[in-house]
Residue frames as qw, qx, qy, qz and C-alpha x, y, z in Angstrom:
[[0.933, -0.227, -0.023, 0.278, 39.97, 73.96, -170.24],
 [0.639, 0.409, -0.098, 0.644, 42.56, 76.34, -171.78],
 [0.190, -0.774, 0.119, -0.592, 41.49, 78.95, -169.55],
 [0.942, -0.302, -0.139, -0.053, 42.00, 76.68, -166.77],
 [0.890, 0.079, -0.008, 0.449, 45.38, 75.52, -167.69],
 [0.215, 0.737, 0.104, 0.633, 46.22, 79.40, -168.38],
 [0.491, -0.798, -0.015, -0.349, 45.42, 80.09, -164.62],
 [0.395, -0.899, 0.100, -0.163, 47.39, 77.88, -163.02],
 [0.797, 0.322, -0.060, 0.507, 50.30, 78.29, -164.33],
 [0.097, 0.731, -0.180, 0.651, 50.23, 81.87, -163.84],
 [0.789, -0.575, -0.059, -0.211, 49.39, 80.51, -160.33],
 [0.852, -0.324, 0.108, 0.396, 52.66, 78.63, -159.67],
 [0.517, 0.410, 0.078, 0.747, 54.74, 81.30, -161.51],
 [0.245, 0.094, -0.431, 0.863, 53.55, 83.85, -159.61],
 [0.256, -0.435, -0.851, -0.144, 51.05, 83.50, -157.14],
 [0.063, -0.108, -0.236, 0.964, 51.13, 86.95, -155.34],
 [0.290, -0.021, -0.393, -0.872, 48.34, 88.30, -157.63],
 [0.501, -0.262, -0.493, -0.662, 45.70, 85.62, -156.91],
 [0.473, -0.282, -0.626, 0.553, 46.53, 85.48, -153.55],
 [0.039, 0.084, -0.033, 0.995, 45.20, 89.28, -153.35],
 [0.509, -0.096, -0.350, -0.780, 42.41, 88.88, -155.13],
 [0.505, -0.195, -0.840, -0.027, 41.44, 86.11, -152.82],
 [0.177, -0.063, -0.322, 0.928, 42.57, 88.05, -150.10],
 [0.250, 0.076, -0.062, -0.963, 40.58, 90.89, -151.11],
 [0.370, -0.180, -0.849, -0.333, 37.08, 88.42, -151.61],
 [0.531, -0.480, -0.678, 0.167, 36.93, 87.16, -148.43],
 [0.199, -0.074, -0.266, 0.940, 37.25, 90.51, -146.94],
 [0.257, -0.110, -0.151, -0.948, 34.38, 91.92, -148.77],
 [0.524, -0.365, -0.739, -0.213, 32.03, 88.57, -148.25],
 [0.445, -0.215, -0.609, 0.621, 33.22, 88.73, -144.72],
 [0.051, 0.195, 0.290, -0.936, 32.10, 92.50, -144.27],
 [0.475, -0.154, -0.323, -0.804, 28.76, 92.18, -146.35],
 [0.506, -0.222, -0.832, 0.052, 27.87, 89.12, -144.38],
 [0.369, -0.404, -0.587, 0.596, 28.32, 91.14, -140.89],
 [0.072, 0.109, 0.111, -0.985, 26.76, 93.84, -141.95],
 [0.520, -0.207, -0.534, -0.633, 23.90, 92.25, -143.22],
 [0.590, -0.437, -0.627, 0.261, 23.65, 90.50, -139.30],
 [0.309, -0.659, -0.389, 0.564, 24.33, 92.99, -136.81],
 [0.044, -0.492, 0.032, 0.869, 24.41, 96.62, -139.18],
 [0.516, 0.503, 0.684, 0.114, 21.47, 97.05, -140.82],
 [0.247, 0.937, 0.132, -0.208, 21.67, 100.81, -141.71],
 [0.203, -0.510, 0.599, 0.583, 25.24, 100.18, -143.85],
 [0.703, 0.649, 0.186, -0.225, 23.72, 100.26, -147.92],
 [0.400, -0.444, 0.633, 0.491, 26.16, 99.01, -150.81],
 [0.758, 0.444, 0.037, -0.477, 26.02, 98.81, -154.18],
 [0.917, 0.165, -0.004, 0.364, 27.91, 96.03, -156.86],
 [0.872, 0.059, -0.177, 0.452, 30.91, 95.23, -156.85],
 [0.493, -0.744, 0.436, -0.113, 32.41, 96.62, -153.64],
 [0.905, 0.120, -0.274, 0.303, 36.01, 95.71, -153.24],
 [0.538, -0.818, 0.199, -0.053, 37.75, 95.86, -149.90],
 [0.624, 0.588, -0.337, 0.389, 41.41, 95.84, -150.59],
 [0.013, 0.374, -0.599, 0.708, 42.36, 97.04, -146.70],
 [0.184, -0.376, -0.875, 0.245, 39.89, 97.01, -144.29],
 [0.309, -0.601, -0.466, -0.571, 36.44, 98.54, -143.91],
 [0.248, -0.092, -0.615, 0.743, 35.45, 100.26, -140.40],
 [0.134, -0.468, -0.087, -0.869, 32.28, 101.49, -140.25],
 [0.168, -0.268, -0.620, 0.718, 30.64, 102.49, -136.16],
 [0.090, 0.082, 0.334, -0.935, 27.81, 104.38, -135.02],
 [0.340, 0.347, 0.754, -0.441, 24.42, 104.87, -135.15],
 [0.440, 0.590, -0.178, -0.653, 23.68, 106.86, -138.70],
 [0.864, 0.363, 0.348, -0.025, 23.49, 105.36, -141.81],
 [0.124, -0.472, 0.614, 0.621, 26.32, 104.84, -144.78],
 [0.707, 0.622, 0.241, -0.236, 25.56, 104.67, -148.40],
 [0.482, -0.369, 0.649, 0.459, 27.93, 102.99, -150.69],
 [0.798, 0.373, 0.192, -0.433, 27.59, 103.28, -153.79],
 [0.951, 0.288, 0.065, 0.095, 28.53, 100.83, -157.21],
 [0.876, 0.345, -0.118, 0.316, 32.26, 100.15, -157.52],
 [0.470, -0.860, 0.145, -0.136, 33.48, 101.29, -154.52],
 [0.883, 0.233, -0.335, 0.230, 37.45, 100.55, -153.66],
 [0.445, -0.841, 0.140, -0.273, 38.63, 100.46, -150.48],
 [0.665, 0.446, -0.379, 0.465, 42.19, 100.65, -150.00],
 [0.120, 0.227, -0.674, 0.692, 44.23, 100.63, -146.55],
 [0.143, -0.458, -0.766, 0.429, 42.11, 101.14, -143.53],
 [0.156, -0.370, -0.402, -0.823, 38.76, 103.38, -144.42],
 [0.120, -0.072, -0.735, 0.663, 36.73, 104.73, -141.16],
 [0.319, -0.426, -0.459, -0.712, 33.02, 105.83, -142.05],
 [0.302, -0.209, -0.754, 0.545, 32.17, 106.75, -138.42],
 [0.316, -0.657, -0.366, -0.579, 28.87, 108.15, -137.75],
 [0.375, -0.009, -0.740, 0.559, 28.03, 109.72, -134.06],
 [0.563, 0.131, 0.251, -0.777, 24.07, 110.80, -134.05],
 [0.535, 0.194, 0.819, -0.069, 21.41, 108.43, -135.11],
 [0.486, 0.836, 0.059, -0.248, 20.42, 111.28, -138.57],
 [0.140, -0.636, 0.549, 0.524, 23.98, 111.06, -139.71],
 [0.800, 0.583, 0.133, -0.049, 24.58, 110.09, -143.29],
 [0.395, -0.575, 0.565, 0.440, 27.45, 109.12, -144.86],
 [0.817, 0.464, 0.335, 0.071, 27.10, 108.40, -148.71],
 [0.313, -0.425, 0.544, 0.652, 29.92, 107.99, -151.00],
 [0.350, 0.637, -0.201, -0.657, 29.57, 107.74, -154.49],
 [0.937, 0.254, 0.224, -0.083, 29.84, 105.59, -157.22],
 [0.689, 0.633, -0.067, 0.346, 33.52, 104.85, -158.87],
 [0.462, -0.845, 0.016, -0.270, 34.68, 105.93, -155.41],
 [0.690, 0.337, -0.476, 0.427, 38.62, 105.18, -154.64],
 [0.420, -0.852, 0.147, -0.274, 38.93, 105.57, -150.82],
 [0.868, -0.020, -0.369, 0.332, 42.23, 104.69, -149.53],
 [0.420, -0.115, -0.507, 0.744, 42.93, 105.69, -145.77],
 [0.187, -0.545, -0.265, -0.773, 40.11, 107.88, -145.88],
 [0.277, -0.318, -0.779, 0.463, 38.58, 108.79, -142.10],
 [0.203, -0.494, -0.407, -0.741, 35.44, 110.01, -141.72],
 [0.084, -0.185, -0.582, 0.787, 33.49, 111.71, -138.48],
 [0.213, -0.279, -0.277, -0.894, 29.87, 112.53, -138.86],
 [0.113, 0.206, 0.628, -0.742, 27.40, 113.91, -137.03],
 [0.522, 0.570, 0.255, -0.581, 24.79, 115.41, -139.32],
 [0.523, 0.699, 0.155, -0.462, 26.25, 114.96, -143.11],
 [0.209, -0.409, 0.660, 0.594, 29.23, 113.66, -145.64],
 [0.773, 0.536, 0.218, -0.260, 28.50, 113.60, -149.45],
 [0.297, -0.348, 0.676, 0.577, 31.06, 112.19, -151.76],
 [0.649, 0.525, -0.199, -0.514, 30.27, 112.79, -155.55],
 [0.963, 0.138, 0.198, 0.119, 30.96, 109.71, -158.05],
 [0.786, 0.425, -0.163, 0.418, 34.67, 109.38, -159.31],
 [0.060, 0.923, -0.189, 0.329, 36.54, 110.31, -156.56],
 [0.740, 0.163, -0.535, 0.374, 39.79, 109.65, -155.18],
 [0.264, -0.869, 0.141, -0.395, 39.81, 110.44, -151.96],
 [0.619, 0.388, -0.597, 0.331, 43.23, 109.68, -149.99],
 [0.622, -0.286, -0.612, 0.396, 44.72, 108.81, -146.65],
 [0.041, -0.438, -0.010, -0.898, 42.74, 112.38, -145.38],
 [0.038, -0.444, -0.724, 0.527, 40.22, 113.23, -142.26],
 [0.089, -0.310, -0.397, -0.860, 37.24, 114.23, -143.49],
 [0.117, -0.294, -0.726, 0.610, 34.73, 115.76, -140.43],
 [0.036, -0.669, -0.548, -0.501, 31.58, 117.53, -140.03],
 [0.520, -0.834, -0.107, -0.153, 31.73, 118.46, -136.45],
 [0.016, 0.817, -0.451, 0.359, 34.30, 119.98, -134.21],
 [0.725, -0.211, -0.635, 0.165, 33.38, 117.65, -131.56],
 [0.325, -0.568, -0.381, 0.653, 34.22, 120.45, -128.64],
 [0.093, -0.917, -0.382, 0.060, 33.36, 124.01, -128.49],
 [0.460, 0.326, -0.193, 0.803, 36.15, 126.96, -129.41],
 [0.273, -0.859, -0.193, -0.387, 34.28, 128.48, -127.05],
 [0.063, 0.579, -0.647, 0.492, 35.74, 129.41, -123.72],
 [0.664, -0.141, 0.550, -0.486, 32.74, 127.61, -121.31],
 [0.606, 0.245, -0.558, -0.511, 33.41, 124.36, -123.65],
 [0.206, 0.094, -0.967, 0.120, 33.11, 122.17, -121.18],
 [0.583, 0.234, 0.291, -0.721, 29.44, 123.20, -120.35],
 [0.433, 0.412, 0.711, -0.371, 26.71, 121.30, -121.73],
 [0.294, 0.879, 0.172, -0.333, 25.17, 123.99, -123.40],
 [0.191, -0.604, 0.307, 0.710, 28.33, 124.79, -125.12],
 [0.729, 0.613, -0.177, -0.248, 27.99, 125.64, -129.11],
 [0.550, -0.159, 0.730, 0.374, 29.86, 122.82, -131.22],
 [0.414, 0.409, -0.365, -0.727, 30.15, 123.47, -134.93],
 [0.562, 0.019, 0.826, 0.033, 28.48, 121.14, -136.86],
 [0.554, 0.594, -0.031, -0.582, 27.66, 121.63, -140.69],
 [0.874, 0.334, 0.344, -0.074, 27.19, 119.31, -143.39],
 [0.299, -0.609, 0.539, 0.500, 30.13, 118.21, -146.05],
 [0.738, 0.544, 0.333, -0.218, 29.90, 118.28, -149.57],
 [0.268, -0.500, 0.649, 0.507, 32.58, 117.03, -152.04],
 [0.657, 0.596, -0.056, -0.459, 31.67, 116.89, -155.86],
 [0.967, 0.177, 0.167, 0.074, 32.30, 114.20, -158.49],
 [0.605, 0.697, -0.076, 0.377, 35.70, 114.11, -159.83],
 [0.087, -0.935, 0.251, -0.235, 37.39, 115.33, -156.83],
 [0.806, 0.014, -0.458, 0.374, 41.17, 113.97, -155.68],
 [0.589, -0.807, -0.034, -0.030, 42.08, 114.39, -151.87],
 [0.765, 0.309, -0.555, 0.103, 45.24, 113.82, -151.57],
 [0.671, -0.450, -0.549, 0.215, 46.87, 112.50, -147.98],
 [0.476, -0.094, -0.426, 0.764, 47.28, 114.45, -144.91],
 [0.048, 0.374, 0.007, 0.926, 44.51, 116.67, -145.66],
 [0.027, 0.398, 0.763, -0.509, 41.78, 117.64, -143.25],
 [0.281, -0.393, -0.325, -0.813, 38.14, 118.98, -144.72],
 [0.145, -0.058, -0.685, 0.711, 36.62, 120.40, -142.09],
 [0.210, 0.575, 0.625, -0.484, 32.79, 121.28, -140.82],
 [0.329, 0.778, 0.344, -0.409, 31.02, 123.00, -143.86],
 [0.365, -0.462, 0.603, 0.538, 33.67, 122.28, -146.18],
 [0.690, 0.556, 0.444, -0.131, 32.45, 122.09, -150.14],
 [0.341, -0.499, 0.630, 0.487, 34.71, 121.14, -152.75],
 [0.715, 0.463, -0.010, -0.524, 33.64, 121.68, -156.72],
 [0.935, 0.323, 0.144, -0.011, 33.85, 118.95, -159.21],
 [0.748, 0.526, -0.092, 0.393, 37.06, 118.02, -160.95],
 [0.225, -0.941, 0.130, -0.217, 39.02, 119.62, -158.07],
 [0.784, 0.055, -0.516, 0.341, 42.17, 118.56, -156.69],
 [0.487, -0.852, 0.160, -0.111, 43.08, 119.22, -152.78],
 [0.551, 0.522, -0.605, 0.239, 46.94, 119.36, -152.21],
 [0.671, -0.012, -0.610, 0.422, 49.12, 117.23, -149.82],
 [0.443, -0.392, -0.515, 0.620, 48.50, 118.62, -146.21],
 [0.315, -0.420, -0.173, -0.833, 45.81, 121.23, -147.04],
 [0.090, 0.491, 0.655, -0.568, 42.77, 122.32, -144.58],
 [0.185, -0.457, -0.510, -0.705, 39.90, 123.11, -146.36],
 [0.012, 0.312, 0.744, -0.591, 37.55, 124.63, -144.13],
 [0.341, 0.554, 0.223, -0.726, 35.08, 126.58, -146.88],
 [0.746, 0.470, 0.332, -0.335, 34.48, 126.70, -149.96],
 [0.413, -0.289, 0.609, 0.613, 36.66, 125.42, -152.81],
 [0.421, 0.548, -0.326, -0.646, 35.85, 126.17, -156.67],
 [0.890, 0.235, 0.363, -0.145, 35.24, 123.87, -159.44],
 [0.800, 0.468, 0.155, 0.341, 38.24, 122.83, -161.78],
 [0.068, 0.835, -0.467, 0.283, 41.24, 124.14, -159.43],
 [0.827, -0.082, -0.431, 0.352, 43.71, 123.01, -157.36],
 [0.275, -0.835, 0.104, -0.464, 43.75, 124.14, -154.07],
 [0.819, -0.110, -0.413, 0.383, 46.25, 123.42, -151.76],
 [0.426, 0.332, -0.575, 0.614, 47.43, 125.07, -147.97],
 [0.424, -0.390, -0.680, 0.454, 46.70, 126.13, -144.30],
 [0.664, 0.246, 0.515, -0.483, 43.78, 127.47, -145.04],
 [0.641, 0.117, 0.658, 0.377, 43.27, 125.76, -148.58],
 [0.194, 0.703, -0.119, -0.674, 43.45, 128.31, -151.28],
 [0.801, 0.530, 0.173, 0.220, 43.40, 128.19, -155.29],
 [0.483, -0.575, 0.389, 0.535, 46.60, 127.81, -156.86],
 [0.078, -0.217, 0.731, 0.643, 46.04, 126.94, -160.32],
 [0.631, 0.319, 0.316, -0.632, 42.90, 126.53, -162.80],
 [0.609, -0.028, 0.778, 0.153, 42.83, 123.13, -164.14],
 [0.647, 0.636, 0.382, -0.173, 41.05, 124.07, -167.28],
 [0.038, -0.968, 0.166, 0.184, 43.36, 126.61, -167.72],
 [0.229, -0.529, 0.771, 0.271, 46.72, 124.30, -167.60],
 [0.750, 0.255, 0.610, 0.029, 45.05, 121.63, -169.86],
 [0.548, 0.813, 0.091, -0.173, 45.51, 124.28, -173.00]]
């Protein structure tokens, strides 16, 4: 009863807070509900909490895993029927937009911000890219536990980013990034070894 009484008070003092969390409920019911009717290849684990809004399209498959938080508007778009999308567990996405064709892996504890993260070009740098035939990169993305995005960046096709990393504000990763740096410009380079500045 005391717990009760305890609530709503805090309730009529200030009701912001469990207006959120309400908020934020019916969102997630709302999206497991419709995904469990018309999208069968979208996998979650507990407690998922949809803070923004959830988006996910195409024909591939997403993998969510346990304690997932999804903050602004989050796009897991798939655009082959093999794609995969699988996030991780402990997984902070907020504004994240995703594009895949063939691959995204998110490790567990990562924060990954208001960033475009893509396997495929979608067009050809060729010159004949409006052929058919043209080549289109496409190569598989792979972003290790521990890693923080932060916004504005873009990780492009074949991008692979070690644990405990940190991508800076309006980087382009397009290769490979080390484990336990911080890498940050246009292309994304190391600036600093985290291990290093902890001493």
């Amino acid at each position: 009863m005391y717990k009760i009484t305890y609530h709503l008070r805090s309730f009529v003092k200030e009701p912001e807070p469990y207006i959120h969390y309400l908020e934020c409920q019916i969102r997630t019911i709302t999206f497991k509900l419709i995904c469990k009717l018309f999208r069968k290849r979208i996998i979650w684990g507990k407690n998922l909490k949809i803070q923004g809004w959830l988006s996910v399209r195409g024909p591939g498959t997403v993998v969510i895993g346990d304690n997932v938080t999804i903050g602004m508007t989050v796009t897991p778009w798939t655009y082959s029927d093999h794609a995969i999308i699988r996030i991780g567990n402990n997984v902070f996405l907020n504004g994240a937009r995703f594009a895949c064709k063939k691959k995204i892996d998110i490790g567990d504890d990562c924060i990954i911000g208001e960033c475009r993260v893509m396997d495929t070009n979608f067009h050809s740098t060729d010159i004949n890219r409006h052929h058919p035939d043209a080549n289109v990169k496409t190569e598989a993305v792979e972003i290790a536990d521990n890693v923080w995005i932060a916004p504005d960046c873009q990780i492009l096709p074949g991008a692979k980013i070690g644990e405990n990393s940190v991508i800076g504000i309006n980087s382009v990763v397009t290769g490979e990034i080390p484990s336990n740096v911080m890498a940050a410009g246009h292309p994304a380079v190391v600036k600093k070894h985290l291990d290093e500045s902890c001493k």
